[in-house]
KEKOL-102012 format. One record per residue (C-alpha): residue number from 1; chain; x, y, z. Coordinates in Angstrom, 3 decimals. Each point is the difference from the previous one (the first is absolute). Layout:
BEGIN
{pt NUM; A; {X; Y; Z}}
...
END
This chain:
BEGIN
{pt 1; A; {111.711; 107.909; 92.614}}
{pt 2; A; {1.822; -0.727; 3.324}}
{pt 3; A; {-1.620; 1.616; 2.565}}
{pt 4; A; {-0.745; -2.257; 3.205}}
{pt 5; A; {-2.896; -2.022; 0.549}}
{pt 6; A; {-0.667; 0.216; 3.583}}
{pt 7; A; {-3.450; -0.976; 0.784}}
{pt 8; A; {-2.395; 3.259; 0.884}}
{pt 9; A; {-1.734; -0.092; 3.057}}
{pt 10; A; {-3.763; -0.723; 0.030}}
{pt 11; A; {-1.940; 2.658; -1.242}}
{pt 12; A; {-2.367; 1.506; 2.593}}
{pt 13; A; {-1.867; 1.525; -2.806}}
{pt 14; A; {-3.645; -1.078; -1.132}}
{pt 15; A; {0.057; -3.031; -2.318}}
{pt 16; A; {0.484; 0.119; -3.711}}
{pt 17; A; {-3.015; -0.890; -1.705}}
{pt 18; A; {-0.789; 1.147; -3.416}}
{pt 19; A; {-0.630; 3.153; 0.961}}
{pt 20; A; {3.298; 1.310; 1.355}}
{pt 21; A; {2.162; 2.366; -1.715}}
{pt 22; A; {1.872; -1.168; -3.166}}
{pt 23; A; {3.240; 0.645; -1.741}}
{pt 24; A; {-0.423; 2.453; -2.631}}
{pt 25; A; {1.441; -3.158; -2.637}}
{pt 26; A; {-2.155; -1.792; -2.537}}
{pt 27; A; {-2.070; -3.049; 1.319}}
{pt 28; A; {0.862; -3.681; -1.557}}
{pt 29; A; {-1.719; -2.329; 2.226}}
{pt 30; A; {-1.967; 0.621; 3.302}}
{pt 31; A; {0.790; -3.681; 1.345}}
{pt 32; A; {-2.363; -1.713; 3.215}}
{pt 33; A; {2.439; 1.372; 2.112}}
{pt 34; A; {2.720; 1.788; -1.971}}
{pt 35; A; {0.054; 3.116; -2.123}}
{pt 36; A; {2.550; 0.446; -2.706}}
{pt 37; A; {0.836; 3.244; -2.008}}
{pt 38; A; {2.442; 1.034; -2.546}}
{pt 39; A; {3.261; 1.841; 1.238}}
{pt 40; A; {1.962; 1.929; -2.760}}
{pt 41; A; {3.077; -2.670; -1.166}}
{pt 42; A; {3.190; 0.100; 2.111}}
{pt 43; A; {2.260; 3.236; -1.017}}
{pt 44; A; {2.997; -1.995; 0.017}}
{pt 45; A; {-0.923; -3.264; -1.349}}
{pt 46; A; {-2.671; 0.757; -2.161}}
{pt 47; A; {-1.950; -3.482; 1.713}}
{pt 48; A; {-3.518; 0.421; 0.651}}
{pt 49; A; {-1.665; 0.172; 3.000}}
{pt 50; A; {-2.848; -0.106; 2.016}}
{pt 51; A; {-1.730; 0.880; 3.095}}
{pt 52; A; {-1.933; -2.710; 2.088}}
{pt 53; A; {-1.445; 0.948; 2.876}}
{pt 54; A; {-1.514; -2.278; 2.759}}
{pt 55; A; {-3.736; 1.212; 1.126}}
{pt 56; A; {-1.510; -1.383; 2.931}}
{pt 57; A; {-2.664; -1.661; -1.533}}
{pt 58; A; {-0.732; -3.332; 0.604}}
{pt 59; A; {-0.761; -2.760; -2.188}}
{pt 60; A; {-1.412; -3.694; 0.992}}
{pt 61; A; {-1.886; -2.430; -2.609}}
{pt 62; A; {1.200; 2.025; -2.648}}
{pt 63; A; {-2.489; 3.009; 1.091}}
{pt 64; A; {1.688; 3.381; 1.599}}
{pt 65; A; {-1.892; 0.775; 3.487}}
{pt 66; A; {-1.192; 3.421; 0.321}}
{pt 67; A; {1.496; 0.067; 3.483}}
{pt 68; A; {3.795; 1.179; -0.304}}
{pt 69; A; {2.300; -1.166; 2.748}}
{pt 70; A; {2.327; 3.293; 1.105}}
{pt 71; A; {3.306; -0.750; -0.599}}
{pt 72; A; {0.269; -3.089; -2.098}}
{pt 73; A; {1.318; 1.471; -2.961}}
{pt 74; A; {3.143; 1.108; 2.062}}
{pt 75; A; {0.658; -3.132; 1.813}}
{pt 76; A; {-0.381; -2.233; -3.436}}
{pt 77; A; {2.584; 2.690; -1.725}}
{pt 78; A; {2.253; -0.829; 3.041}}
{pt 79; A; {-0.765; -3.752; -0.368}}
{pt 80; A; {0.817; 0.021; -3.899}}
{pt 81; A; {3.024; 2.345; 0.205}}
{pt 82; A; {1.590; -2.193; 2.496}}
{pt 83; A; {-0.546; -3.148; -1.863}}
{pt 84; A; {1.065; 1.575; -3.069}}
{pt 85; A; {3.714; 0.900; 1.533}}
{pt 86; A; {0.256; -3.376; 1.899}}
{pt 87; A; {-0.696; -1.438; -3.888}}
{pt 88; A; {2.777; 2.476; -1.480}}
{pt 89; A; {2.192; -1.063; 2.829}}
{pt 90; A; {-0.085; -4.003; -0.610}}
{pt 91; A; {0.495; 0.863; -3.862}}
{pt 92; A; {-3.502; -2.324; -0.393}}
{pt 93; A; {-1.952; 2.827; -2.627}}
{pt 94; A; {0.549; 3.433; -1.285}}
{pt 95; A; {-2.785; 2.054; 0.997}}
{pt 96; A; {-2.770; 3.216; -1.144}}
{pt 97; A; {1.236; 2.147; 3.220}}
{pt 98; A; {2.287; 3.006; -0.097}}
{pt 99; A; {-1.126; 2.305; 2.334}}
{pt 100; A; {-2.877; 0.388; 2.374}}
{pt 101; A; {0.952; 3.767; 1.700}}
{pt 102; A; {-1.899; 2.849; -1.247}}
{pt 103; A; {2.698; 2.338; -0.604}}
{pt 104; A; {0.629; -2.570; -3.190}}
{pt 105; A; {-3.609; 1.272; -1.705}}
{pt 106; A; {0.952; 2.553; -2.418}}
{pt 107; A; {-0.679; 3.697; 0.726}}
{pt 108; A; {-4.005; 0.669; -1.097}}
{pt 109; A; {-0.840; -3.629; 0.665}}
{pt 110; A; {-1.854; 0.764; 3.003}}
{pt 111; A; {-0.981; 2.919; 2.247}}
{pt 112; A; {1.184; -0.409; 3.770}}
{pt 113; A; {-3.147; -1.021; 1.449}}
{pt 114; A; {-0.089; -3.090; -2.634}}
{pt 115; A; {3.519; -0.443; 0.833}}
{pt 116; A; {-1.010; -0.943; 3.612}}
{pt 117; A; {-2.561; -1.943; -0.821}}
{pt 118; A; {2.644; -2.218; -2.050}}
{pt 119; A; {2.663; 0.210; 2.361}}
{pt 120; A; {0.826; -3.976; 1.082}}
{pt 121; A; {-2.462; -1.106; -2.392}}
{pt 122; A; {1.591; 0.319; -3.434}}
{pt 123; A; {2.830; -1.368; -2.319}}
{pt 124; A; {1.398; 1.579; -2.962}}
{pt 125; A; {0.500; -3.945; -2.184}}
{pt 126; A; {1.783; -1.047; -3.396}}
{pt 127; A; {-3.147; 0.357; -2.583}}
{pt 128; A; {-0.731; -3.414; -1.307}}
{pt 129; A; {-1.454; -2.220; -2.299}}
{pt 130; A; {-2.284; -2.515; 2.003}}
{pt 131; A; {-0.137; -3.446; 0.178}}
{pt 132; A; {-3.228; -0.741; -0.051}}
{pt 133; A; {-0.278; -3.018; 2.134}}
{pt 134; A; {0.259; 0.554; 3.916}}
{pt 135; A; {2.714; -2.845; 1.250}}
{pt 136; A; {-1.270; -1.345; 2.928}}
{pt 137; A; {1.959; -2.564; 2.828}}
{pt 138; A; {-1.655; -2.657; 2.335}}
{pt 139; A; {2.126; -1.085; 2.601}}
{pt 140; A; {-3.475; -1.021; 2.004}}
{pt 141; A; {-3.066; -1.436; -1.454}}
{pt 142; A; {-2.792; 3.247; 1.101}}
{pt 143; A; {-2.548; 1.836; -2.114}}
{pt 144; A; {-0.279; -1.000; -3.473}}
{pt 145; A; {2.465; -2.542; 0.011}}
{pt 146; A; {-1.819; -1.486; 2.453}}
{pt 147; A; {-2.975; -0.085; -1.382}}
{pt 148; A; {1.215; -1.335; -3.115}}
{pt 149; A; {1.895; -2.513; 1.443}}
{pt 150; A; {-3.053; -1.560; 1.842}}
{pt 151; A; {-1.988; -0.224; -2.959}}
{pt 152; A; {3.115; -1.084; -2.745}}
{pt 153; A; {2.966; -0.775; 2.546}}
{pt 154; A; {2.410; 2.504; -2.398}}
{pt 155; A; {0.226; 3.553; 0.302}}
{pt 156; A; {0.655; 1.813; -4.005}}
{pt 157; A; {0.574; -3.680; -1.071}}
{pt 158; A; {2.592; -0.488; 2.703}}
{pt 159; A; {-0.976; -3.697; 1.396}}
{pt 160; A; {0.664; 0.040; 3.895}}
{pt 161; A; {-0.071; -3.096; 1.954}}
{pt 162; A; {-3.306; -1.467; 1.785}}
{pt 163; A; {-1.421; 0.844; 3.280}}
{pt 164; A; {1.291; 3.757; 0.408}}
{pt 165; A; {-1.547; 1.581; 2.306}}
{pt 166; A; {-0.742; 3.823; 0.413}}
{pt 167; A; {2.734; 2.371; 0.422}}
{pt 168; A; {2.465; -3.253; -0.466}}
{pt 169; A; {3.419; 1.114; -0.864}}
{pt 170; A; {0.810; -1.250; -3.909}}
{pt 171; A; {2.907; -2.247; -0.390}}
{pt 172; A; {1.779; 2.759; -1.828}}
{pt 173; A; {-1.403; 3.268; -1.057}}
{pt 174; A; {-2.225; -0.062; -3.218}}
{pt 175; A; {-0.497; 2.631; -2.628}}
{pt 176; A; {-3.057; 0.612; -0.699}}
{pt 177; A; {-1.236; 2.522; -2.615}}
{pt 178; A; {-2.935; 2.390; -0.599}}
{pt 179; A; {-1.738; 2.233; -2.281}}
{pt 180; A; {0.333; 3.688; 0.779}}
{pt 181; A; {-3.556; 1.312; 0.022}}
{pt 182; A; {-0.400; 3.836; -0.142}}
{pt 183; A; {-3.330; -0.254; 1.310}}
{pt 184; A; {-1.687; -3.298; 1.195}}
{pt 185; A; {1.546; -2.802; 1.751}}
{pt 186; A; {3.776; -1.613; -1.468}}
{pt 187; A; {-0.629; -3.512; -0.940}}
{pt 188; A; {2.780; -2.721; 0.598}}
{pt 189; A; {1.943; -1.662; -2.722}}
{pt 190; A; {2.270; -2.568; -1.201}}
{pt 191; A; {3.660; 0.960; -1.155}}
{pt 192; A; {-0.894; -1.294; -3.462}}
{pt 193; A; {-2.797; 3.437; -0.113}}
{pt 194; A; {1.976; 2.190; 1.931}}
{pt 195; A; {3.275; -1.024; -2.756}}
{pt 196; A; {-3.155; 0.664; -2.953}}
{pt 197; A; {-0.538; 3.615; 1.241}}
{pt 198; A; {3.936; 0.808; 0.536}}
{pt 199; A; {2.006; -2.455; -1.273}}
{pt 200; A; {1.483; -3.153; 1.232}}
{pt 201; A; {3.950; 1.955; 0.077}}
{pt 202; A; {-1.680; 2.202; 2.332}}
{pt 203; A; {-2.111; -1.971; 1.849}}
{pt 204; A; {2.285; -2.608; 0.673}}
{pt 205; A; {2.836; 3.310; 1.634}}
{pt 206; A; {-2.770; 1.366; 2.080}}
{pt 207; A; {-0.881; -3.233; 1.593}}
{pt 208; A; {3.567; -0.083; 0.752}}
{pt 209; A; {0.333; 3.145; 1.530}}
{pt 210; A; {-3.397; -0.351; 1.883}}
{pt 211; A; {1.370; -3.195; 1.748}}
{pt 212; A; {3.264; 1.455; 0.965}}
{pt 213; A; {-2.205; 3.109; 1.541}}
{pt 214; A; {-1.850; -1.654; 1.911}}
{pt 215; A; {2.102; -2.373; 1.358}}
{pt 216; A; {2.552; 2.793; 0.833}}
{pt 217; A; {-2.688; 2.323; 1.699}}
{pt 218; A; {-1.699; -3.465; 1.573}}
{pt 219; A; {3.446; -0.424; 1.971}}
{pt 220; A; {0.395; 3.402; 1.285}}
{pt 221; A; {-3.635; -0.142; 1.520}}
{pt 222; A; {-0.344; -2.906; 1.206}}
{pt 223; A; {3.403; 1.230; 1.735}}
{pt 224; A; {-2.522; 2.887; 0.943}}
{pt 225; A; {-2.840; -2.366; 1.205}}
{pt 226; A; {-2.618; 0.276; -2.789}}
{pt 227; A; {-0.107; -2.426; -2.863}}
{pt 228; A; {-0.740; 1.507; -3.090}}
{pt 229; A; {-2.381; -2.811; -1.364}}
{pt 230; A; {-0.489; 1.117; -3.416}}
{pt 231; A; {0.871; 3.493; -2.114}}
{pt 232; A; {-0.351; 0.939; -3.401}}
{pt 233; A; {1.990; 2.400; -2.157}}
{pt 234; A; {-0.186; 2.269; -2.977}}
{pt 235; A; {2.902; 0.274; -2.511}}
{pt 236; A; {0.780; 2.334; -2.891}}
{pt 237; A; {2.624; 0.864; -3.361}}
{pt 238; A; {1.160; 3.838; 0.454}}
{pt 239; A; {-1.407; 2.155; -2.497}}
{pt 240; A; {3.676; 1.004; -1.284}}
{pt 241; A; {0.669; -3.424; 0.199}}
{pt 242; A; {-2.604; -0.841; -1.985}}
{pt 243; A; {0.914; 2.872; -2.318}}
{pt 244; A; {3.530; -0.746; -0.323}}
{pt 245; A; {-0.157; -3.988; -0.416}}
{pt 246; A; {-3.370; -0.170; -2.264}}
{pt 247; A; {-1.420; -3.319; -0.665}}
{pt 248; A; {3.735; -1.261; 1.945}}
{pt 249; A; {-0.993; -1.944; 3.220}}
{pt 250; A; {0.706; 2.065; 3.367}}
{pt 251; A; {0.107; -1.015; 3.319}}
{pt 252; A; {-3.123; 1.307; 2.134}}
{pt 253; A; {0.479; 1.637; 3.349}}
{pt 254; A; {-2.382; 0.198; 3.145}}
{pt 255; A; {-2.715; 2.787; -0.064}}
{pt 256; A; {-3.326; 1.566; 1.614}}
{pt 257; A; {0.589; -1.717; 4.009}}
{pt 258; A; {1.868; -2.653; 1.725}}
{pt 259; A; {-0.701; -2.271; 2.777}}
{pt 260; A; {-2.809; 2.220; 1.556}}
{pt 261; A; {-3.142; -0.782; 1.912}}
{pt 262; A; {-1.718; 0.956; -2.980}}
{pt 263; A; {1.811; -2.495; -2.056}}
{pt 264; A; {0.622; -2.848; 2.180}}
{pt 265; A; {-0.944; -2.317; 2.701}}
{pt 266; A; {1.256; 0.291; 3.420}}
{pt 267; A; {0.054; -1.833; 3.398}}
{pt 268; A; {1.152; -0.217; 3.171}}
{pt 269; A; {2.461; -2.938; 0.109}}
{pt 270; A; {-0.535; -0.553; 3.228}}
{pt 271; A; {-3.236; -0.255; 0.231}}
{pt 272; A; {0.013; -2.002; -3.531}}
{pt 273; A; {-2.089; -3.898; 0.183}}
{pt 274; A; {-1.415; -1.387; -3.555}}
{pt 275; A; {-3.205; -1.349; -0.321}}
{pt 276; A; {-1.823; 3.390; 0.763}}
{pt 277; A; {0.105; 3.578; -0.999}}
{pt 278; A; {3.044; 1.935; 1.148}}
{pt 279; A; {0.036; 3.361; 2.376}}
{pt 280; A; {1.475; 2.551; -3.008}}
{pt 281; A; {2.121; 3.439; 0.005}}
{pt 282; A; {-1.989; 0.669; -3.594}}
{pt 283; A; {-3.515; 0.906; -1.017}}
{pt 284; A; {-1.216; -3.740; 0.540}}
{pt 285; A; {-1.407; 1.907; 3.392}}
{pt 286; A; {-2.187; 2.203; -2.259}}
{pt 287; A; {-0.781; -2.689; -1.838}}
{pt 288; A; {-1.449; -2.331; 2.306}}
{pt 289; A; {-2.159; 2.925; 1.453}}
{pt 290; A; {-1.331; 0.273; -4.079}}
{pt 291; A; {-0.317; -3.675; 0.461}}
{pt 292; A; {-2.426; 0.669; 3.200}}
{pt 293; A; {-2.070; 2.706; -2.041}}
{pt 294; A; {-0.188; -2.449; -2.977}}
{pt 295; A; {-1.370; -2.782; 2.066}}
{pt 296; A; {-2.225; 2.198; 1.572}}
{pt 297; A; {-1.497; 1.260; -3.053}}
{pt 298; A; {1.437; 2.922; 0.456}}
{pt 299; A; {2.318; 0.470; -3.066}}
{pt 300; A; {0.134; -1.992; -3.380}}
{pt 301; A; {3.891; 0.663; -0.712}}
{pt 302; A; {-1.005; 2.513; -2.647}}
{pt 303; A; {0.424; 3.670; -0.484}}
{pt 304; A; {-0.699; 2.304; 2.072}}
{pt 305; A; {2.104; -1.462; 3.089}}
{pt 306; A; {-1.543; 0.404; 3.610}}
{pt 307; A; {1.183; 3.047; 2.267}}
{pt 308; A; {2.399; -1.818; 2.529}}
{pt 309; A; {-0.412; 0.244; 3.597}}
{pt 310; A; {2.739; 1.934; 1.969}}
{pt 311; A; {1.230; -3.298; 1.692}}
{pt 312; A; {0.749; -1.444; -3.482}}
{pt 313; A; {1.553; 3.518; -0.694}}
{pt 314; A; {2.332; -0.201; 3.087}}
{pt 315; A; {0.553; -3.684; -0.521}}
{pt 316; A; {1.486; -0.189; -2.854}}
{pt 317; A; {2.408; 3.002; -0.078}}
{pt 318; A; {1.175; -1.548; 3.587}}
{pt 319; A; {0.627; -3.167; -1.945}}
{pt 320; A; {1.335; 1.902; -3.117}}
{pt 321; A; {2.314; 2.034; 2.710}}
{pt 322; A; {1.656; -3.445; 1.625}}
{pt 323; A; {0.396; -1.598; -3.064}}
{pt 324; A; {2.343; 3.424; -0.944}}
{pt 325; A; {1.518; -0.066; 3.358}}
{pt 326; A; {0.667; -3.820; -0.060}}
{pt 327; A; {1.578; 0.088; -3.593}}
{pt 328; A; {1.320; 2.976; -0.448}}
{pt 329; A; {1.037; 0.867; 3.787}}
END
């Protein structure tokens, strides 16, 4: 599939919740924030694929908000698409994408109402075998690694040096692995656990590849005037790969999203100073008005989320918006 991958403009039509009209394809996974459905295997190639399709539901602490925010499914496609050509450009990864325009679906895949409802929104991807560890990258010591730094001074068994303070930029990028938790909350690991669960060959490629990433994508936005501070990544084997080699070794490629709000953490460089929590172009600004409710007894982090105010609504798609413009621009 060769068809260009110009971003869509932003959809003007309600937000895609659960509700909203669905592809007339079989269902593998509804995701937090992405949908994925079975497309019939390439005509030519015989490769399977899927559709995944980015919602605008909104997920913080692990627990999807029953507030949408309109439009955030189109600008994170646009986010991911771009990141995913800048990647095949610099020959760092192969990657899931081959198309996101509609006219790729097959004929009978979906009516033309649910074809404008995915219009900018969804990418026909490489079906894959998953990794399942998510491959995360610190180049700044926030959220998790920062709280397990203060209590252990490491972060996944990764010793750092003394006296770090928040937000501190890391001598050199750190990889830092995690569980990938279909429901719940992903936990972090060691390399030695995330090597158990999918081999040490394997573990020891996509640590590669996540380091050359980031640092790649770090450079062209600081460039931009946004540090990315940390990211994390999802890799798979292709199905026909998988078919093809057997129990042979294959190299994984990048899947599911890239270098998104959603996925990463990222701030203003010019407004950046350690030691404190940093203004963000992400969903930190939803989550430190969770952080309010929480405080105020409001909300325990636990299903059901709270409805979120309009200003949090029109927030964080402004953020979500410059952080596209900014990057991608």
């Amino acid at each position: 599939m060769t068809r260009s991958t110009e971003p869509a403009p932003l959809s003007v039509s309600p937000p895609m919740a659960s509700t909203t009209p669905a592809p007339a394809l079989p269902l593998v996974r509804r995701g937090k924030v992405r949908d994925v459905y079975r497309l019939p295997a390439d005509p030519g190639t015989g490769e399977g694929r899927l559709l995944m399709v980015a919602s605008d539901r909104l997920s913080a602490f692990d627990v999807i908000m029953p507030t949408p925010i309109p439009g955030k499914g189109v600008l994170l496609t646009q986010i991911s698409t771009w990141w995913f050509e800048f990647i095949r450009q610099t020959r760092l990864c192969e990657t899931h994408a081959l198309s996101t325009d509609v006219r790729d679906l097959p004929e009978g895949a979906a009516d033309a109402r649910t074809r404008q409802w995915l219009t900018g929104r969804m990418t026909i991807c490489r079906e894959c075998r998953v990794v399942p560890v998510e491959c995360v990258v610190r180049g700044y010591l926030e959220g998790s690694g920062w709280k397990e730094y203060q209590q252990t001074g490491a972060v996944c068994g990764v010793q750092l040096p003394r006296g770090l303070r928040q937000c501190d930029k890391l001598p050199a990028p750190i990889f830092t692995p995690a569980t990938k938790a279909a429901e719940g909350h992903d936990e972090n690991i060691s390399f030695d656990r995330a090597a158990e669960a999918a081999g040490l060959e394997t573990m020891g490629v996509l640590r590669d590849l996540s380091l050359a990433i980031y640092n790649a994508a770090a450079r062209h936005a600081l460039a931009r005037g946004i540090i990315i501070a940390d990211t994390k990544f999802e890799f798979g084997v292709p199905a026909e790969a998988q078919a093809r080699m057997g129990r042979t070794w294959e190299q994984p490629i990048l899947i599911d999203e890239a270098l998104t709000p959603d996925s990463s953490r990222f701030w203003p460089a010019d407004r950046y100073e350690p030691g404190r929590g940093q203004p963000s172009f992400d969903k930190q600004f939803v989550r430190e008005y969770l952080e309010e409710l929480v405080a105020a007894g409001g909300w325990n982090k636990m299903p059901p989320g709270p409805e979120l105010p309009q200003r949090v609504v029109d927030g964080t798609l402004a953020r979500y918006r410059e952080a596209q413009q900014k990057l991608c621009g």
